[in-house]
N, C-alpha and C positions, 0 to 999 in steps of 0.2 A: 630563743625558743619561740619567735614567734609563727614560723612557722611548721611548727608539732602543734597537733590537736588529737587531745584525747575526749573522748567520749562522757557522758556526765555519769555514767555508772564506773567506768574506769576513774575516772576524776574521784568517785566518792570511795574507790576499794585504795585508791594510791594515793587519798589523803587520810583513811583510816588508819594506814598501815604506819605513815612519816608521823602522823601524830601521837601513834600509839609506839614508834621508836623515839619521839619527842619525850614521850611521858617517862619512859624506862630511863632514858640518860638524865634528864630532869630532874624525875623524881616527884613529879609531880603526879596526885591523886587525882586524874578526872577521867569521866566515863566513855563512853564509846562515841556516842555524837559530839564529843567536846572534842574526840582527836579527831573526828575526820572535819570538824569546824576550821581545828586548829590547822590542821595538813593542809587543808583546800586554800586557806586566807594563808598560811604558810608560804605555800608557791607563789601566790599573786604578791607576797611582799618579797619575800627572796630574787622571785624574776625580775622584780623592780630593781630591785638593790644591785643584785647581778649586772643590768642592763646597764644603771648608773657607772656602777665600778668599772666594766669593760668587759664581765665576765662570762665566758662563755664554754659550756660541760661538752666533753666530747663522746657525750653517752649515747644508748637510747633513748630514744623519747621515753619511756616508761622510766629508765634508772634516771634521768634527766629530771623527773616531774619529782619522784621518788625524795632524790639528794634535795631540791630545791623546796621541797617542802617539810622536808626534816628541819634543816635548816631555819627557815621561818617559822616554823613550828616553837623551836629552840627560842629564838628573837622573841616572838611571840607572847612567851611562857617569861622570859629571865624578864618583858618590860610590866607584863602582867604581876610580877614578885615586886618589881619597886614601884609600883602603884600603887596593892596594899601595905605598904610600908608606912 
């Protein structure tokens, strides 16, 4: 993914949306700016992770950004639960 580039207002609609699908599967109680927090750092650690593993989405950039930040969203949220533990 690196080279897709979205925009920093697309960036912040397509990290609201993965974190506020983060939050629904989760279960987790956090507000508007915490999922597009969680979306946006989402992608940046997923697309790491991704890159690490080999892995690579044969989406759009936009579903591409989407999955990838759900996903870290996900990461995100289950490491954030065994911290306060």
């Amino acid at each position: 993914m690196e080279d897709a580039h979205v925009g920093w207002i697309a960036a912040i609609i397509i990290g609201g949306l993965a974190g506020w699908f983060a939050e629904m599967i989760m279960k987790s109680n956090t507000g508007i700016v915490m999922n597009i927090i969680l979306g946006i750092v989402g992608a940046l650690v997923a697309s790491w992770l991704f890159g690490v593993l080999g892995i690579a989405l044969p989406f759009h950039v936009w579903l591409n950004y989407l999955i990838t930040g759900f996903i870290g969203a996900c990461i995100l949220i289950f490491i954030g639960r065994l911290i306060r533990r």
